[in-house]
Every structure is written in structure tokens, then in C-alpha cells.
Residue frames as a rotation matrix with the C-alpha (Angstrom) as fourth column:
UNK 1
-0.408 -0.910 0.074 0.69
-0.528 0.301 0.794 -4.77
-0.745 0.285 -0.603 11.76
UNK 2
0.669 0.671 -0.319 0.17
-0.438 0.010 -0.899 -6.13
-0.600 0.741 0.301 8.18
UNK 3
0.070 -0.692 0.718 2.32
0.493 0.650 0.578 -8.83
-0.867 0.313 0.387 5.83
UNK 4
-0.141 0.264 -0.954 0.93
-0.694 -0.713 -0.095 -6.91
-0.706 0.649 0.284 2.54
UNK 5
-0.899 0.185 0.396 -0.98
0.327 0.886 0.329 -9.95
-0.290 0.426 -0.857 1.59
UNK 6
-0.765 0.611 -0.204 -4.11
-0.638 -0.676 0.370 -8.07
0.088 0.413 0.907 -0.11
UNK 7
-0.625 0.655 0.424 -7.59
0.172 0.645 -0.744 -9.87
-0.762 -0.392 -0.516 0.73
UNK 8
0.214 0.802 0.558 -9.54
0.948 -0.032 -0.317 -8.18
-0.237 0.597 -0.767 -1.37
UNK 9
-0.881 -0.451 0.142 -10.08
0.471 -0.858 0.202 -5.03
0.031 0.245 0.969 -3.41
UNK 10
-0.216 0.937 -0.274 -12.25
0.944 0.129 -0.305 -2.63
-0.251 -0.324 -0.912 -2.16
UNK 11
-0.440 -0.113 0.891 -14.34
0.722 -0.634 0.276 0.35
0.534 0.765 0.361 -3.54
UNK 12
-0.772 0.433 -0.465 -15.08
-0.059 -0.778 -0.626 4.10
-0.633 -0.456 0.626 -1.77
UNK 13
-0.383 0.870 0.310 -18.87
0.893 0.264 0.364 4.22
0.235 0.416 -0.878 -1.97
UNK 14
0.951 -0.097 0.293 -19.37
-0.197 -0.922 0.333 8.12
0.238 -0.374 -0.896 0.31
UNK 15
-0.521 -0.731 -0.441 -16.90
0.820 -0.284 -0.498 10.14
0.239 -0.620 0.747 1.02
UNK 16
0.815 0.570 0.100 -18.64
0.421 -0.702 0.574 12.94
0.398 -0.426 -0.812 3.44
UNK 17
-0.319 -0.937 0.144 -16.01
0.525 -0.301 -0.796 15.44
0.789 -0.178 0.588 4.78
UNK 18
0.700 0.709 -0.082 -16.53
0.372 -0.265 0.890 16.56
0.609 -0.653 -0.449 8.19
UNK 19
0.673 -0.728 -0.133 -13.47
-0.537 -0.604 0.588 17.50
-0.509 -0.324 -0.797 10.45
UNK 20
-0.324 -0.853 0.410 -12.12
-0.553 0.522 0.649 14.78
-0.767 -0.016 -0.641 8.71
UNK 21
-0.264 0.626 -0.734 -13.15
-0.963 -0.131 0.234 12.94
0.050 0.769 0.638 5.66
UNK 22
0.016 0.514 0.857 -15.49
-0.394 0.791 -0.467 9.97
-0.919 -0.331 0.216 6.51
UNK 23
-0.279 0.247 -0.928 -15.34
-0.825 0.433 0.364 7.27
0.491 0.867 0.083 3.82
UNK 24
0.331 0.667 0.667 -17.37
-0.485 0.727 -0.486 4.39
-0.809 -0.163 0.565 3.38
UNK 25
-0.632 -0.512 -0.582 -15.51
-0.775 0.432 0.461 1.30
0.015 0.742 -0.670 1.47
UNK 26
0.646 0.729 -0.225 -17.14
-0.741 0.531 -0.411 -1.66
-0.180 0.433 0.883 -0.32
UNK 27
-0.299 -0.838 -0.456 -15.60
-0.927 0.368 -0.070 -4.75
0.227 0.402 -0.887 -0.20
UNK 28
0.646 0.509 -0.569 -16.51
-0.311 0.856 0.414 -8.69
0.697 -0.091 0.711 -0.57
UNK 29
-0.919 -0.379 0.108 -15.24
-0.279 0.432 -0.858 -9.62
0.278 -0.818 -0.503 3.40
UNK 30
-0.103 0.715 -0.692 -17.40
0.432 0.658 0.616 -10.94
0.896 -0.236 -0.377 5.72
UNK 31
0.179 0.136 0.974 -18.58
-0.334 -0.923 0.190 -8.24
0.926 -0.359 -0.120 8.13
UNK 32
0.995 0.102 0.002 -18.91
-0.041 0.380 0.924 -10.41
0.094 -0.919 0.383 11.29
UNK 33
0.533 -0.843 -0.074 -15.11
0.845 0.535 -0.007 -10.65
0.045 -0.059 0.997 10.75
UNK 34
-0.152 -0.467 0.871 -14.30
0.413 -0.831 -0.373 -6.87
0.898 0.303 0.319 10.54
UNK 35
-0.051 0.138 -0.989 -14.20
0.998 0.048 -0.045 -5.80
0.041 -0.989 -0.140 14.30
UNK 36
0.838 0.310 0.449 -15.15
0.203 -0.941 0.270 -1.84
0.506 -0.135 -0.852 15.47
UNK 37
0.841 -0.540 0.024 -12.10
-0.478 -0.722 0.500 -0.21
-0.253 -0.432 -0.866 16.22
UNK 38
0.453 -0.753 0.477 -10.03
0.494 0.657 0.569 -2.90
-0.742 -0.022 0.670 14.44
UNK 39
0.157 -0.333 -0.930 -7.46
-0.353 -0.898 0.262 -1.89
-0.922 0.287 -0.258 12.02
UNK 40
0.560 0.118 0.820 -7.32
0.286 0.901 -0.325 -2.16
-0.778 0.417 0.471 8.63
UNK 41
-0.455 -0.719 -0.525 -4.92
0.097 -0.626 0.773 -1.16
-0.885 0.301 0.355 5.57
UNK 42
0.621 0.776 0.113 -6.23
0.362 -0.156 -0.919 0.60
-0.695 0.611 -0.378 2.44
UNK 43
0.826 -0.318 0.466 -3.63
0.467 -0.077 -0.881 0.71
0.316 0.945 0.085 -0.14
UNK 44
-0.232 -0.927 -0.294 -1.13
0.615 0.094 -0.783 0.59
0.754 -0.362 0.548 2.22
UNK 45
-0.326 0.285 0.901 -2.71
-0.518 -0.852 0.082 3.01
0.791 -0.440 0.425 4.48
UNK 46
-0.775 0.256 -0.578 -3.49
0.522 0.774 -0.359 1.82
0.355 -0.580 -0.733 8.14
UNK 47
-0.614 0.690 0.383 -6.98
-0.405 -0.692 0.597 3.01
0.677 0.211 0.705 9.01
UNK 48
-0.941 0.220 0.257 -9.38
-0.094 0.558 -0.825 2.34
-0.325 -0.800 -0.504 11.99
UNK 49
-0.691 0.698 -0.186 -12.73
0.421 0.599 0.681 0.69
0.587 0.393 -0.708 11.31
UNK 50
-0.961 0.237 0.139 -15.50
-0.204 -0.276 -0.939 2.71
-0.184 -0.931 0.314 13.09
UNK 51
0.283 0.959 -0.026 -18.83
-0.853 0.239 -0.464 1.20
-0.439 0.154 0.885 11.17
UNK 52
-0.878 -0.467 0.107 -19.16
-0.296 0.705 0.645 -1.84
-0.377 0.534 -0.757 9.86
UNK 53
-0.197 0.710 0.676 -22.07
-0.547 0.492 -0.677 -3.86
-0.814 -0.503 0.292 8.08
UNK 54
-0.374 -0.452 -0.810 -23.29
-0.907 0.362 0.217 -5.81
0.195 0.815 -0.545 4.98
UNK 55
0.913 0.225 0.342 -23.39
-0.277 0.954 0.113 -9.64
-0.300 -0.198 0.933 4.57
UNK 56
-0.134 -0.769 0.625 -20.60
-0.005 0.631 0.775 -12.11
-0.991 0.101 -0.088 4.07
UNK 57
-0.292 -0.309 0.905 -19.21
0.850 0.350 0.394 -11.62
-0.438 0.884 0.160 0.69
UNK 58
-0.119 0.275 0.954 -20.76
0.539 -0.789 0.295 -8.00
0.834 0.549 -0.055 0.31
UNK 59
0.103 -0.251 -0.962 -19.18
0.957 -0.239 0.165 -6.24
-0.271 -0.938 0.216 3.54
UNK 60
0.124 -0.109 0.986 -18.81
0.354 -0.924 -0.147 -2.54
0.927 0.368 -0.076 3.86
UNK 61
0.027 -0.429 -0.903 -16.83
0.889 -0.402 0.218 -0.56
-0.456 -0.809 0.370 6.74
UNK 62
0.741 0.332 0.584 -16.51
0.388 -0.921 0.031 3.07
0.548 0.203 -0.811 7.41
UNK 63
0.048 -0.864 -0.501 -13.15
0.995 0.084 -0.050 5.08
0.086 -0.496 0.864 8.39
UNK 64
0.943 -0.116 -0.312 -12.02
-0.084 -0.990 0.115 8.67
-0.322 -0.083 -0.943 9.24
UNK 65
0.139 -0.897 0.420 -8.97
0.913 -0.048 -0.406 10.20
0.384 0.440 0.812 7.20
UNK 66
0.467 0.328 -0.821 -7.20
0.806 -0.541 0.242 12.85
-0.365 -0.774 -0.517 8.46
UNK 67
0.972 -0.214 -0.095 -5.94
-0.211 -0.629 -0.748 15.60
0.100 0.747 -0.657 6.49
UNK 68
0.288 -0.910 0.299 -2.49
-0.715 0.004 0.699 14.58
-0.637 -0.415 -0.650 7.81
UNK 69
-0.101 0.276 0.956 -3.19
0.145 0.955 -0.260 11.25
-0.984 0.112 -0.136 6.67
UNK 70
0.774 0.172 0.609 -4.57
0.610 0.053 -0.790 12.27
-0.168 0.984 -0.064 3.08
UNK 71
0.855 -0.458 -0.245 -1.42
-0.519 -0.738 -0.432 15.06
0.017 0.496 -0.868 2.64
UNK 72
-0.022 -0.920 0.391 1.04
-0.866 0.213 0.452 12.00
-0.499 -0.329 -0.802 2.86
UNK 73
-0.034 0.258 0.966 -0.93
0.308 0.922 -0.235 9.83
-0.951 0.289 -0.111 0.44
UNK 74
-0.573 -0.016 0.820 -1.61
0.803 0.191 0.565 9.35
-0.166 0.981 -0.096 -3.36
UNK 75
-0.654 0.589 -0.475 -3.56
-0.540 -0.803 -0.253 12.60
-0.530 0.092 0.843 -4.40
UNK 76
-0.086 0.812 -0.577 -7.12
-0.980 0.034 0.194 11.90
0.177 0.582 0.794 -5.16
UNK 77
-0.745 -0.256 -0.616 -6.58
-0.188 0.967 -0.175 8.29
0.640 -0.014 -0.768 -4.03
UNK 78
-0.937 0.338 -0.084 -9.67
0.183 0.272 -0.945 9.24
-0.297 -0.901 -0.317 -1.77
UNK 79
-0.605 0.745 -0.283 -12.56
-0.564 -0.651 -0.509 9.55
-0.563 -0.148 0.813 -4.07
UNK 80
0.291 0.833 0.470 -16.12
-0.554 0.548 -0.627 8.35
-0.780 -0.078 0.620 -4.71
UNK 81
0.841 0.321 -0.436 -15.82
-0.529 0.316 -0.787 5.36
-0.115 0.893 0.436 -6.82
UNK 82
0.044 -0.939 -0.342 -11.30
-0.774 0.185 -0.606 4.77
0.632 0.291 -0.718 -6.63
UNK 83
0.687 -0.252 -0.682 -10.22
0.490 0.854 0.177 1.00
0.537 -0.455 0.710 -5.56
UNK 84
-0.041 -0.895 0.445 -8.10
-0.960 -0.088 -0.265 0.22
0.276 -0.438 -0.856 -2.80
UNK 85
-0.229 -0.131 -0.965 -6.52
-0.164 0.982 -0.095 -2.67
0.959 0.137 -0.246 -1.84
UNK 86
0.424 0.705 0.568 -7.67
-0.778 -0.037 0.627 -4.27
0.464 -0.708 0.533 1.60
UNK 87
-0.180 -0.916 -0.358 -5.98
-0.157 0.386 -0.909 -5.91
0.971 -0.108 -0.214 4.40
UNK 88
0.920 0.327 -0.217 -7.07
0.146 0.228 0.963 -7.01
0.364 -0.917 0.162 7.52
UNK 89
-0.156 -0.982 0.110 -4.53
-0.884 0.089 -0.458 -6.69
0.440 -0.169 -0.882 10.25
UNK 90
-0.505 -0.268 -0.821 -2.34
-0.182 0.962 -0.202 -9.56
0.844 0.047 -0.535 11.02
UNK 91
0.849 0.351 0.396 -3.66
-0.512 0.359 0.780 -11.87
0.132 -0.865 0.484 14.24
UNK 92
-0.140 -0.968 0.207 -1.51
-0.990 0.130 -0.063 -13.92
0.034 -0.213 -0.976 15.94
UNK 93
-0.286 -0.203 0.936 -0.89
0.206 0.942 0.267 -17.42
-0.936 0.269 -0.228 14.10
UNK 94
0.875 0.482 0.031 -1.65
-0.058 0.168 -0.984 -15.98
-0.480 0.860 0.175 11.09
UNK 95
0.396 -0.675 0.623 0.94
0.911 0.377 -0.170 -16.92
-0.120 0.634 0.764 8.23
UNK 96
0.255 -0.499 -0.828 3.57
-0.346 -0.847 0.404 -13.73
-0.903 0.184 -0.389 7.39
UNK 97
0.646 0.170 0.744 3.22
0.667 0.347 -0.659 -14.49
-0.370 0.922 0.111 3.50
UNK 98
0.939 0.007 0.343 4.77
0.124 -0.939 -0.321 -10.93
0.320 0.344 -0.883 2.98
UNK 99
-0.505 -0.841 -0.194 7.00
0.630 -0.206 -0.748 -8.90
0.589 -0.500 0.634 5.13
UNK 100
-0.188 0.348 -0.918 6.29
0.911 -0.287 -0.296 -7.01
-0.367 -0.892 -0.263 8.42
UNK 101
-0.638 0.036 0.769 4.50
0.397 -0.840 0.369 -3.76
0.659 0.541 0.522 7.09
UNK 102
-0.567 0.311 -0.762 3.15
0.693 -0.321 -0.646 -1.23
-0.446 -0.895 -0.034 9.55
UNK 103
0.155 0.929 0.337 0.63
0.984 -0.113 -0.141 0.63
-0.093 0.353 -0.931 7.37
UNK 104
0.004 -0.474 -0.881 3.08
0.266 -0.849 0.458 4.19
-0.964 -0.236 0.123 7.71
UNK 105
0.838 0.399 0.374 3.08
0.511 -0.329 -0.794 5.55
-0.194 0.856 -0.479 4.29
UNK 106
0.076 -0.791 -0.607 6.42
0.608 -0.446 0.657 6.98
-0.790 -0.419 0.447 3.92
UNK 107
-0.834 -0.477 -0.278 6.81
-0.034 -0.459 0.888 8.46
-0.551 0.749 0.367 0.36
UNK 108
0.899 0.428 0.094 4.47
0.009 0.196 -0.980 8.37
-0.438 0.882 0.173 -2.97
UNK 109
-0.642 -0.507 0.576 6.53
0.485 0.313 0.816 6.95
-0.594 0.803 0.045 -5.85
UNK 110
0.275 0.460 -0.844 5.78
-0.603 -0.602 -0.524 7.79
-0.749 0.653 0.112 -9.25
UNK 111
0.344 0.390 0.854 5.51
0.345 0.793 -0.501 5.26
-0.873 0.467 0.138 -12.43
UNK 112
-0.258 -0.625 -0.737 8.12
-0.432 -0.608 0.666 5.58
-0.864 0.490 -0.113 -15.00
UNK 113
-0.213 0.443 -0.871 6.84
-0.950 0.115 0.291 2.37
0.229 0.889 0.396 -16.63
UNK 114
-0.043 0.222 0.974 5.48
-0.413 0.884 -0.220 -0.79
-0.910 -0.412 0.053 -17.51
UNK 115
-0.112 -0.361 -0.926 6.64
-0.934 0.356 -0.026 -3.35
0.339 0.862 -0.377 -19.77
UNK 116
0.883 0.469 0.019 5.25
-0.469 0.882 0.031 -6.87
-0.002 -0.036 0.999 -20.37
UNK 117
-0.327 -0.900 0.289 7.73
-0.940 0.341 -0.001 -9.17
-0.098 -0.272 -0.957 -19.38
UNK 118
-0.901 0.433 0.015 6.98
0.424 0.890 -0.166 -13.14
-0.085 -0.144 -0.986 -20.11
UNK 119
-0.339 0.933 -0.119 3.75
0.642 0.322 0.696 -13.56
0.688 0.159 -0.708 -18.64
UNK 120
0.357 0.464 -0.810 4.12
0.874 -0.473 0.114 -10.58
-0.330 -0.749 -0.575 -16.28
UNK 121
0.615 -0.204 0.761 4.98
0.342 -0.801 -0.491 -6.94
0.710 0.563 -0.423 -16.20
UNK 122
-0.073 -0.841 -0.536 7.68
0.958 0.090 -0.273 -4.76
0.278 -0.533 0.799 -15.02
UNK 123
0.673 0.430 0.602 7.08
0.376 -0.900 0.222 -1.86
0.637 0.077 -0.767 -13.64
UNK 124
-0.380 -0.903 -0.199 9.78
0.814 -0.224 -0.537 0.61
0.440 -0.366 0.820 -12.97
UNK 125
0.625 0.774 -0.108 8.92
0.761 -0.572 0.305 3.37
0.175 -0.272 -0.946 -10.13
UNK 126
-0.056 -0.836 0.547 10.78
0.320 -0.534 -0.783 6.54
0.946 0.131 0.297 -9.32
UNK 127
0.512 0.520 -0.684 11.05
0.744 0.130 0.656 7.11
0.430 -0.844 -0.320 -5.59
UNK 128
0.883 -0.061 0.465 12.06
-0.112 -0.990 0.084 10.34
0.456 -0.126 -0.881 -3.67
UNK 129
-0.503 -0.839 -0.207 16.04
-0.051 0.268 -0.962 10.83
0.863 -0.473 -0.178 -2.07
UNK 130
-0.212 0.123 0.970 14.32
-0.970 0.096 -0.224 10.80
-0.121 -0.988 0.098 1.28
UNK 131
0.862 0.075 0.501 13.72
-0.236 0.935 0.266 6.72
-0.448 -0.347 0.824 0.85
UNK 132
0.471 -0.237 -0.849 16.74
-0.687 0.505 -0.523 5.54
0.553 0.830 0.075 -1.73
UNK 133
-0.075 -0.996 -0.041 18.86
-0.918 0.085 -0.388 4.89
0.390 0.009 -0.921 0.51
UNK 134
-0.267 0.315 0.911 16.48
-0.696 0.590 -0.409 2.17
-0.666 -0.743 0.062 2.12
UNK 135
0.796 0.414 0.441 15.81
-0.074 0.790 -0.608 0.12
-0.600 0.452 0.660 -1.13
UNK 136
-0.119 -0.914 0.387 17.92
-0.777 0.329 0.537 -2.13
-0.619 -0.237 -0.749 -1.81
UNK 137
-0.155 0.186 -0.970 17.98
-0.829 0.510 0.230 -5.10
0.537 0.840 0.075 -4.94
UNK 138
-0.221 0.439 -0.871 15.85
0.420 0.849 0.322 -8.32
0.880 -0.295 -0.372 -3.27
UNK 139
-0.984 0.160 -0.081 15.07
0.059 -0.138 -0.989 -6.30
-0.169 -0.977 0.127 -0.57
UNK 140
0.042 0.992 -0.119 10.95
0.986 -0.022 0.163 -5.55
0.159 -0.124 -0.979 0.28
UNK 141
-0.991 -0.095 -0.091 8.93
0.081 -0.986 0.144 -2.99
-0.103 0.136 0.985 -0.33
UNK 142
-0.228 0.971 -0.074 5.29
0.514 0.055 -0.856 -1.93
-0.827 -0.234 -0.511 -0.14
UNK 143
-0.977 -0.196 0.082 3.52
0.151 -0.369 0.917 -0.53
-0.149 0.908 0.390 -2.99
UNK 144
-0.523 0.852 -0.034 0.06
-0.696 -0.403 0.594 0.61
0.492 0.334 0.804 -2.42
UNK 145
0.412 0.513 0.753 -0.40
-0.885 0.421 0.198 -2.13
-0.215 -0.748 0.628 0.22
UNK 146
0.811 -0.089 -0.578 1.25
-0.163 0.914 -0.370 -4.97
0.562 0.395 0.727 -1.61
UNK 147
0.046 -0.992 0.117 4.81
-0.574 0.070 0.816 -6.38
-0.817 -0.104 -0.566 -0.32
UNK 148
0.978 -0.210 -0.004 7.27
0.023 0.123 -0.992 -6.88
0.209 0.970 0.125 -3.45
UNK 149
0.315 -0.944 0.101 10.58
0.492 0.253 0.833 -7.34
-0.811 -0.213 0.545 -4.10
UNK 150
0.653 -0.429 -0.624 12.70
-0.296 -0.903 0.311 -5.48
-0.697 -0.018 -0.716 -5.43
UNK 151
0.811 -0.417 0.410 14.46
0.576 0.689 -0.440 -6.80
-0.099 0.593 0.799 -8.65
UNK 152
-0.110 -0.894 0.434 16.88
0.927 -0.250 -0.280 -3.44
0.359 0.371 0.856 -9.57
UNK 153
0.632 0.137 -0.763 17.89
0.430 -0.881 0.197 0.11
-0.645 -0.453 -0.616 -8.17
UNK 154
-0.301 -0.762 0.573 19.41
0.939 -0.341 0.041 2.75
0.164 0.551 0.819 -10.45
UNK 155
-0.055 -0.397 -0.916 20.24
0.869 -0.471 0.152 5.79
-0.492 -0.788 0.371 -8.82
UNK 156
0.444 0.490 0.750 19.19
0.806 -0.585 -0.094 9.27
0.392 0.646 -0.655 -10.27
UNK 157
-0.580 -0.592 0.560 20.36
0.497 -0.802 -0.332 12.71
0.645 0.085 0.759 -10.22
UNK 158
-0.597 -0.020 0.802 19.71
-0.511 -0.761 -0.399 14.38
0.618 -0.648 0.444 -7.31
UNK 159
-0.652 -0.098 0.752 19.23
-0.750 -0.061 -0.659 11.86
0.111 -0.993 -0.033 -5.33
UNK 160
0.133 0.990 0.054 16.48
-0.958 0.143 -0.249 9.82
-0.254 -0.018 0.967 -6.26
UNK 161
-0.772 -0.430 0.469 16.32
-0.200 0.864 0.463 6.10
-0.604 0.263 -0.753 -7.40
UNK 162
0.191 0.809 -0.555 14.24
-0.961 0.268 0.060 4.18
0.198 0.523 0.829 -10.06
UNK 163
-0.769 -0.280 0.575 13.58
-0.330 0.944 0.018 0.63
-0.548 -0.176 -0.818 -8.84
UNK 164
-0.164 0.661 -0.733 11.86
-0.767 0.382 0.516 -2.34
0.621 0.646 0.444 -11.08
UNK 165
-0.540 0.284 0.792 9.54
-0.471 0.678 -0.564 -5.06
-0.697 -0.678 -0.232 -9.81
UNK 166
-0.945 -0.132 -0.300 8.35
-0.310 0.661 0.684 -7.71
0.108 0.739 -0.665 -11.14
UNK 167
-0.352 0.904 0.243 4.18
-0.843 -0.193 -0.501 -7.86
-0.406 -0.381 0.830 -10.96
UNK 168
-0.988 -0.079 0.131 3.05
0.026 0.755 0.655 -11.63
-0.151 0.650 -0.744 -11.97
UNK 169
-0.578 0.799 -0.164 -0.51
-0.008 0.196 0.981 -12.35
0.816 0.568 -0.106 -13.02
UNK 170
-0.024 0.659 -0.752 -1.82
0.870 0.384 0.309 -13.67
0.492 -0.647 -0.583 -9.99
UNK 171
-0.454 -0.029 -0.891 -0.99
0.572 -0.776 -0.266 -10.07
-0.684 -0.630 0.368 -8.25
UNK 172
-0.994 -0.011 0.113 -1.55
0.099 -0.568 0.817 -8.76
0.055 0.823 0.565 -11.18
UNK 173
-0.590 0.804 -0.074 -5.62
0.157 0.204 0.966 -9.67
0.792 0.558 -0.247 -10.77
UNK 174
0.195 0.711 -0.676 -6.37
0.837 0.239 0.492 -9.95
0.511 -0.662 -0.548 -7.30
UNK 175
0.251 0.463 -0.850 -5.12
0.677 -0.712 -0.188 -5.87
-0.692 -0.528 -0.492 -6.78
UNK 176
0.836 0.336 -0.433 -4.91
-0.005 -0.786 -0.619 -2.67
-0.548 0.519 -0.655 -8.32
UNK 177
0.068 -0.729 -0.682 -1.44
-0.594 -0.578 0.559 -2.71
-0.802 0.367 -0.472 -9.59
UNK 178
-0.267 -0.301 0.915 -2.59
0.819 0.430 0.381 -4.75
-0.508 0.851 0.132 -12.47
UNK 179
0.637 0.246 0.730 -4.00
0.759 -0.363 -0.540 -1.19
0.132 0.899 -0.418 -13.84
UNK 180
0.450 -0.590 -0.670 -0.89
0.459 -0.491 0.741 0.47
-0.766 -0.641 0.050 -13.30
UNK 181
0.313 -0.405 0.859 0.73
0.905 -0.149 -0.399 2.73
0.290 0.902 0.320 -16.24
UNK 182
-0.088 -0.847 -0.524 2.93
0.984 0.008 -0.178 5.15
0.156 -0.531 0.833 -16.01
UNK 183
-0.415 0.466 0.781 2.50
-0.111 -0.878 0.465 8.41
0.903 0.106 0.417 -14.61
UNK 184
0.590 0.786 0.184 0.27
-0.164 -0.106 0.981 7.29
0.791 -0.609 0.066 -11.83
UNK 185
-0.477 -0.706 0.524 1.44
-0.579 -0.197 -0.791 7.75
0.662 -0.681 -0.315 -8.47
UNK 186
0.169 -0.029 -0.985 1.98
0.347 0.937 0.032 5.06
0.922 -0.348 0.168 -5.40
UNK 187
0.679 -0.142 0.721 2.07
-0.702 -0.416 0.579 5.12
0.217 -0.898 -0.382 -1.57
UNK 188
0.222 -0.713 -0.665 5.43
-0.045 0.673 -0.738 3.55
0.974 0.194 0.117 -0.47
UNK 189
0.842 0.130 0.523 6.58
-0.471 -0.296 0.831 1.98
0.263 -0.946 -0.188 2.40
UNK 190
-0.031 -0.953 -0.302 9.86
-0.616 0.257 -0.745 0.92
0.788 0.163 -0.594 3.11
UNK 191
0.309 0.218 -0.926 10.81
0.340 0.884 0.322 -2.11
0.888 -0.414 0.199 4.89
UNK 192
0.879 0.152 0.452 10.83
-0.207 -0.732 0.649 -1.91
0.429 -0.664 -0.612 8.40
UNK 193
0.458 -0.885 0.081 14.21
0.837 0.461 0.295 -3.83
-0.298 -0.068 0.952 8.75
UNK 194
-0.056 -0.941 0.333 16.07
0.960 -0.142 -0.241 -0.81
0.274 0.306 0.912 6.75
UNK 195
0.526 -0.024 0.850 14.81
-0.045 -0.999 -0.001 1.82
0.850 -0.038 -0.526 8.76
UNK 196
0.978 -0.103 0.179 16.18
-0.160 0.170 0.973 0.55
-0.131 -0.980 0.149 11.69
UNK 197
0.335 -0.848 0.410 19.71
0.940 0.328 -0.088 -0.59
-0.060 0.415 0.908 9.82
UNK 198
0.341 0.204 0.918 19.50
0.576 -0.817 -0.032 2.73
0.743 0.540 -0.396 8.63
UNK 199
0.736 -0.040 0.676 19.46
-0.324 -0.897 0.300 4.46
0.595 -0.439 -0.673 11.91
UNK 200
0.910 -0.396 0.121 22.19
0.344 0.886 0.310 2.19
-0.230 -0.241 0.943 13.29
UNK 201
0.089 -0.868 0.488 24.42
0.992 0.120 0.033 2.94
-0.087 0.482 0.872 10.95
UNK 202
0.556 0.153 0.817 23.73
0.202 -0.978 0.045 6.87
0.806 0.140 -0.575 11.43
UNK 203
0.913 0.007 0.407 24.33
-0.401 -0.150 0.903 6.72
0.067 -0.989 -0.135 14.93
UNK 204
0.717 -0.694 0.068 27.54
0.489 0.570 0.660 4.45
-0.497 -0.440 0.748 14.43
UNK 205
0.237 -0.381 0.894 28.82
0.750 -0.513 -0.418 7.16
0.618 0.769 0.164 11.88
């Protein structure tokens, strides 16, 4: 379980492909603090931890992806050299800064645009019919590991939706979606509140 408070942003140093593709991420944590078999999220991706080592402030862990796993993510979002954001999971007493995010990957969005706003930017994604009906104006979303709010939804032929969010500086620096531009594609996750509404309201139909 995960709030989509980003810790840090971390970078794929090996990717070796064996039955599965073994990657090895860089990131400034503090190894003693990254447990073996704990879990952790990688641009929204939950992922188990099976190496760890490093020093405090220049940490590096190793995971296994599974082709399942990479055919439900960002294409290419696994190779030598590409950031991902980084997330410990949650402990218990830790603050819920976010919203409850379970590290499931439902969709990839796609980046219609991005337009300074003030001192921040807006960025408007396009998301498949198989999530609209779950996003919802002020509601939460995930975006490559972050949790965001939702500012607007406008509905699209055949089904789809384009929602805008509102990315301020401070997010804007400390992960990846300050080099967002459009075109590039996103792992979404929909809150976990409207999948459950959702099926509720199937079942009471």
C-alpha cells in the first residue's frame, strides 16, 4: 500500500532479461532502510525488492518485472538509463499525505498537453473508456506514482475522457512529471474508492 507521496527519483542502472527482466535502480535512499522482500513503487508500479545495497544517500535495489507486468505499463518505461519515481511502501503511523494507492497499474494515459499556468503547469491527459467512468472532477488519481487531483473531465468520442491537473513546482521538481510534454505516455491508477463505488452501483443496477 502506497499514499503516492514520491521519496525520491530513481534511475535503471542494468536491465538483464532472464525469465523476467531483472533491473537494478539507483536512487539517493538509505539502503539499511530498504528491506529484502519489501515492496516498493516505481512510477506507480508495485515491485518487490530482492537486492539491495549502497550507502545512505546513494542506495541501489534490484527487482524482477514480469512480462505481464511490463505489457500493462508505459512502453520502454523499462530501460537502461529512464527515471522512475520511488516510493517506499506505507508503514503503519506513517502520514497518508496522498490517497490510498495500491501500486495496480490500471490504464496508460496519453499527454494531450501542457500549458504553463501561473507558476505551474497544466497538463491535460487522455485516458482510455475502460477508466472514464472512474474519474471524476476533485477526485484522485495516480499518475506515474504521484496522487493528484483532478481539476476537469471532458468526455470524448468513443468513450474516452481528457482530464487536466494541475502540476505545481514543488511536484514539478522532486518527480518526473516536471519533464512531461505531450505525446508521452503515463501509468494510471484510479482511485481505489471508485472502483469499489463503481462495482456497487453495477451490482445495484
Amino acid at each position: 500500500m502506497f499514499t503516492g507521496i514520491v521519496t525520491a527519483i530513481g534511475t535503471i542502472r542494468s536491465v538483464e532479461q532472464r525469465g523476467d527482466m531483472h533491473l537494478t535502480i539507483a536512487a539517493p535512499l538509505d539502503p539499511a532502510k530498504i528491506d529484502i522482500g519489501a515492496s516498493i513503487a516505481c512510477s506507480g508500479v508495485c515491485l518487490t525488492v530482492v537486492e539491495r545495497g549502497g550507502s545512505d544517500g546513494d542506495a541501489w535495489f534490484a527487482v524482477d518485472v514480469s512480462g505481464e507486468t511490463a505489457s500493462c505499463t508505459v512502453p520502454g518505461m523499462w530501460a537502461e538509463g529512464a527515471s522512475l519515481n520511488i516510493e517506499p511502501s506505507l508503514r503503519v503511523g506513517d502520514e497518508i499525505g496522498g490517497h490510498i494507492v495500491t501500486g495496480h497499474v490500471d490504464s496508460v494515459g496519453e499527454v494531450v498537453s501542457v500549458s504553463p499556468e501561473g507558476d505551474s503547469h497544466r497538463v491535460t491527459i487522455r485516458a482510455p473508456s475502460s477508466m472514464a467512468p472512474y474519474i471524476a472532477p476533485k477526485g484522485s488519481i495516480t499518475v506515474n506514482g504521484v496522487s493528484l487531483t483532478v481539476n476537469t473531465v471532458e468526455d470524448q468520442p468513443g468513450g474516452a475522457c481528457d482530464f487536466s491537473l494541475n502540476i505545481i513546482p514543488h511536484t514539478a521538481e522532486v518527480t518526473t512529471l516536471g519533464t512531461l510534454e505531450a505525446g508521452a505516455r503515463v501509468n494510471l491508477e484510479i482511485d481505489v474508492l471508485a472502483r469499489y463505488l463503481k462495482r456497487m452501483q453495477a451490482l445495484a443496477g
